[in-house]
N, C-alpha and C positions, 0 to 999 in steps of 0.2 A: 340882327339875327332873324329876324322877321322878315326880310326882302332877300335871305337866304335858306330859309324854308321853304320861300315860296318857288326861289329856284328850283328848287329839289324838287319839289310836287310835282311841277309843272314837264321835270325831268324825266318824270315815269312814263306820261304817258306816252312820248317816243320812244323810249326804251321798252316798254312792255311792247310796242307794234312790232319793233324789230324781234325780240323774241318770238312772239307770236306767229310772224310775218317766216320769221328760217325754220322753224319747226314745219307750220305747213306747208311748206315747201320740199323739205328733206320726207316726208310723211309722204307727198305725191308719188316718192319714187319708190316705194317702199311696197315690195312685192306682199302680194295678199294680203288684202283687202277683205272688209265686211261681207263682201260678195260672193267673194273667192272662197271666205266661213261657210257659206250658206252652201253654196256649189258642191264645195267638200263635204258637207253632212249628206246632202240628198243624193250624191255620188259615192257615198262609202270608200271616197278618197282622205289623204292623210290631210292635203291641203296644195292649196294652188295660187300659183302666182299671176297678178294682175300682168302679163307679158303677152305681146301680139306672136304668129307665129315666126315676126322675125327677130322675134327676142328682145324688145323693145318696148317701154316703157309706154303705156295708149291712153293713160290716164281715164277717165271716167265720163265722159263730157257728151259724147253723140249716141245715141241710143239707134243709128243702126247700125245692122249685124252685130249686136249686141252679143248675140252667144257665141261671133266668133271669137272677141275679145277679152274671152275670159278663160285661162285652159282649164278643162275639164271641162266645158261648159257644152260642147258637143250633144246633140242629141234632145236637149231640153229647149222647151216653147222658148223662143225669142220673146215672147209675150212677160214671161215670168221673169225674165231677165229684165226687159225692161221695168216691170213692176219694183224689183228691187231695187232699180237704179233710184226711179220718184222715190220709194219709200224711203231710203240714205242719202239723198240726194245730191247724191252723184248724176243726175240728169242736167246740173246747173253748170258751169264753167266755174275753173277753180275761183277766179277771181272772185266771182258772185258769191262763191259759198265761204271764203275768207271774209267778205265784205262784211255778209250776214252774220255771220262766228263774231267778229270784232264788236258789231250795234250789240247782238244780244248781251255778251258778254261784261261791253261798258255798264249795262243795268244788271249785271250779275244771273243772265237767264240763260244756263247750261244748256239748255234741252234736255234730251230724257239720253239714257244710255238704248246705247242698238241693241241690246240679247238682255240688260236686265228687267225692261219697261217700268223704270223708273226715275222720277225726275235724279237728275245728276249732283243737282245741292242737297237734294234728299240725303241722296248716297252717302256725299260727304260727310254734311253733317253727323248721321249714324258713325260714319267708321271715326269722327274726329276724335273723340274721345279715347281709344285708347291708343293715338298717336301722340295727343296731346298728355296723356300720362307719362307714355314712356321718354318722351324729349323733354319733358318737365323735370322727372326722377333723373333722368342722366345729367341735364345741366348741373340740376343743382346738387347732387352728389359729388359730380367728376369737380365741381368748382370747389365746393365745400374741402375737398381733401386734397387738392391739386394749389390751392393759395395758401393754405399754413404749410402745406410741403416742401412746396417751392421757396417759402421766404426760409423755411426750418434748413433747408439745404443751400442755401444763399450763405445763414448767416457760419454756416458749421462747411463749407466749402474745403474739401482736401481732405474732411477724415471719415474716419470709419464709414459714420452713420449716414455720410453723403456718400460714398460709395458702393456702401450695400442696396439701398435706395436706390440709385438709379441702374445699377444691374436688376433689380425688380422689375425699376418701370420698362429699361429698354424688353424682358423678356417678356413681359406683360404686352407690350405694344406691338412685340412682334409676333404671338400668337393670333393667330383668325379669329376674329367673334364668332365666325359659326361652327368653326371646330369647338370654341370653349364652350359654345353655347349645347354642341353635342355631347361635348364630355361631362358637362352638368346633368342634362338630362340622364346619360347611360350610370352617374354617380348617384342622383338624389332623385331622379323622375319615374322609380319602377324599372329602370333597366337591371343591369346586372348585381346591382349590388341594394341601394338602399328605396323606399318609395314616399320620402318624405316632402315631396312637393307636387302640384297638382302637373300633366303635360301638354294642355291647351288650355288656352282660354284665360281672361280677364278676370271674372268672378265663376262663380258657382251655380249653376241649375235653381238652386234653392236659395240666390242671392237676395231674392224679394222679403224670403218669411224669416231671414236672419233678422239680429236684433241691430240698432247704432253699431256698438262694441263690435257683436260679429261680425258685420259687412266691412267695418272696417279690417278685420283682422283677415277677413277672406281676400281680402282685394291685396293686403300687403303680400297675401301667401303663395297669390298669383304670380305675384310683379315681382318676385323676389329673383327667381332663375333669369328672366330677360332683363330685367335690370343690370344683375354684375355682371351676365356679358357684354352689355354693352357698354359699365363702365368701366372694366378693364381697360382697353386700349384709349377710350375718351379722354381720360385725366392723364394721361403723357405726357402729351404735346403740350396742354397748359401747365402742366407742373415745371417742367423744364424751361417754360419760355417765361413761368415767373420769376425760377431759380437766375436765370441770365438778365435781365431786365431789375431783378434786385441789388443783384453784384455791380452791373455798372450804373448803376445810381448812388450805392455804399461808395463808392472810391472817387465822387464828386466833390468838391472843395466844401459845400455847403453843410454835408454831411461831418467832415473833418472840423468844421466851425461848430455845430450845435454839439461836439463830442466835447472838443472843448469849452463849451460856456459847462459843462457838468451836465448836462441835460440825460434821462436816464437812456438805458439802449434801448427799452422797448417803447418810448417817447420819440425817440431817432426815427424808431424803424416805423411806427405806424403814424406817427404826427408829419412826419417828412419825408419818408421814400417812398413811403406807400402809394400816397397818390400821384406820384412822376414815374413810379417804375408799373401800377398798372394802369397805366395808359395804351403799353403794347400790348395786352390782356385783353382790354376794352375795345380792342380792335378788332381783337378775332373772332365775338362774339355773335356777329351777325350770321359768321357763316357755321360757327357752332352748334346756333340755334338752330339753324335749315338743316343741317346735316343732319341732329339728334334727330330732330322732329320728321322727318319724312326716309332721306337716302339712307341714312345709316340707322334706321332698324327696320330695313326691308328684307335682307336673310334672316332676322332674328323675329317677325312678322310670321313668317313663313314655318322657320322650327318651329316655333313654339305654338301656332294654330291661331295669332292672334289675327284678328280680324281689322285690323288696320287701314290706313290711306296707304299705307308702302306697298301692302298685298293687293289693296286692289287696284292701283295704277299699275304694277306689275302684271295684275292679271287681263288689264285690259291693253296694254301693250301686246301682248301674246294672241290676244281675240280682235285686235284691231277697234275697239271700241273707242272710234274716236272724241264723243263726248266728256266720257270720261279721260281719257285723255287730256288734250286739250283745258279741260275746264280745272284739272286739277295743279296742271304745267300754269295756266293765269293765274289762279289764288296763290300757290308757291313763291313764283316769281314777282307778283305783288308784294308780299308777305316779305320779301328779302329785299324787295326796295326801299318799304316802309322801315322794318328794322336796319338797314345803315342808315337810314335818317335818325333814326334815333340814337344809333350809336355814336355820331357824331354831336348830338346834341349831350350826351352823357358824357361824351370827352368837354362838353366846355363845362358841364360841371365838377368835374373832377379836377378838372386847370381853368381857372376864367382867365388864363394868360393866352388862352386860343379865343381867337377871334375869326372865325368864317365868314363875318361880313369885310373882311379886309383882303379875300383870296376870292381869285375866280372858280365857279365851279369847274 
């Protein structure tokens, strides 16, 4: 197991280059730019594409005629233009400034964001918090009610209770979190009907000079609206794929054999299916966790005024803030290499009949 972890380690760090490596890349062609922000404020245009005048992509690299290569940019000191370019550095060739993005990044040193002037681990770490709430609260909700569901429906398969159930989950799964997450607020957030939940924000104004008890009760009363939207449609796909993964493990000869030594059913189900049927569970979890934690509460970020890492990689994709960018696409994509490593090491706990030192990575 241990000259297979160490595979793995060693795995990331080609694979985080290539990610790193297509992002900047697809990022060079990617009309307006930091510059083109800048141009458009001090031109009282909407915004402008990094495109030469024959429509052509000129990237960032040679600092003369700097002001022709940037539209809107007409008119204004070539001087200042090239000052921008030093100050973003964009006066370097791509390669050089990937090179540079890569060393800093191996020791974890973002640089500062371009429009916030502040360092970019700063950043994160402030917004982690209430991302790490809400992908915390979703997992382990959507798991909590999705594994006695799934086995509840496994083991009652064909009646009633299984099929009012999953008419639920399927309508449940197929409503939008953002619509639900709207019709929450327009029900319980002061819209048109009732005002019994708070409509931004994590805690309270006054979350300092609450008491234990209170902080705690404010912070639930917070989390309460963006949490069930998000666990609506979350616990679906896991309820369903426990429900299927428990049935065909019940209809295995082994299961037939501890029925008959007299063994009870609920001995059956969790002494012996349980851990052969979520093994395809344990599978999904890696990409569960990325999802909850960052892409999937980036609309629900947004409603609800939470100040999150989904809102502000969002927001600096829109401003072309490439630090933050970038530095937030490494921690992620680290963050989901490390957890399938673990995921795979929690599959050989679950089975020590897996053995990863016997396969190639």
């Amino acid at each position: 197991m241990g000259a297979y972890i160490l595979r793995r380690l060693l795995l990331i760090i080609p694979t985080l280059l290539g990610i790193m490596l297509l992002s900047f890349t697809i990022v060079q062609f990617a009309p307006g730019g930091p510059i083109e922000q800048i141009i458009a404020d001090l031109t009282g245009q909407n915004g402008g594409d990094r495109l030469d005048s024959g429509g052509n992509d000129t990237g960032l690299n040679d600092t003369a005629g700097s002001s022709d290569r940037y539209r809107g940019a007409q008119g204004l000191d070539p001087d200042l233009i090239k000052k921008l370019e030093v100050q973003f550095g964009f006066d370097k060739p791509a390669y050089q400034r990937f090179g540079e993005m890569i060393w800093n990044f191996a020791r974890f040193d973002f640089g500062e964001s371009f429009f916030r002037n502040e360092s970019v681990l700063n950043l994160i770490i402030e917004k982690m918090p209430v991302s790490i709430s809400l992908g915390l609260w979703i997992l382990l909700l959507s798991y909590a009610i999705s594994i006695p569901l799934g086995i509840r429906k496994a083991v009652s398969d064909g009646s009633t209770f299984d099929v009012w159930t999953s008419g639920v989950i399927v309508v449940g799964y197929a409503i939008p979190g953002f619509l639900f997450g709207i019709l929450l607020i327009v029900l319980f957030a002061g819209g048109s009907f009732f005002n019994w939940f708070p409509l931004r924000g994590i805690v309270s104004d006054n979350f300092d000079e609450l008491s234990v008890g209170g902080k705690v009760l404010d912070y639930i009363w917070h989390m309460t609206l963006p949490v069930l939207t998000l666990v609506l449609s979350s616990f679906a796909t896991t309820t369903l794929l426990t429900k299927n993964s428990f049935i065909d493990e019940i209809k295995k000869q082994y299961v037939v054999t501890a029925r008959a030594k007299g063994l009870p059913e609920r001995k059956v189900l969790y002494s012996h299916v349980f851990r052969n049927a979520m093994l395809i569970v344990i599978a999904g979890f890696p990409g569960a966790f990325i999802g909850a934690f960052f892409s999937g509460s980036l609309l629900i970020e947004t409603i609800f005024s939470l100040d999150g890492l989904g809102r502000m990689g969002f927001d600096a994709i829109v401003k072309r803030d490439y630090p933050i960018v970038f530095g937030t696409l490494y921690i992620f994509s680290l963050m989901s290499l490390l957890i399938a490593l673990l995921s795979d090491l929690i599959y050989t706990w679950v089975d020590p009949r897996i053995d990863f030192d016997k396969r190639e990575v």
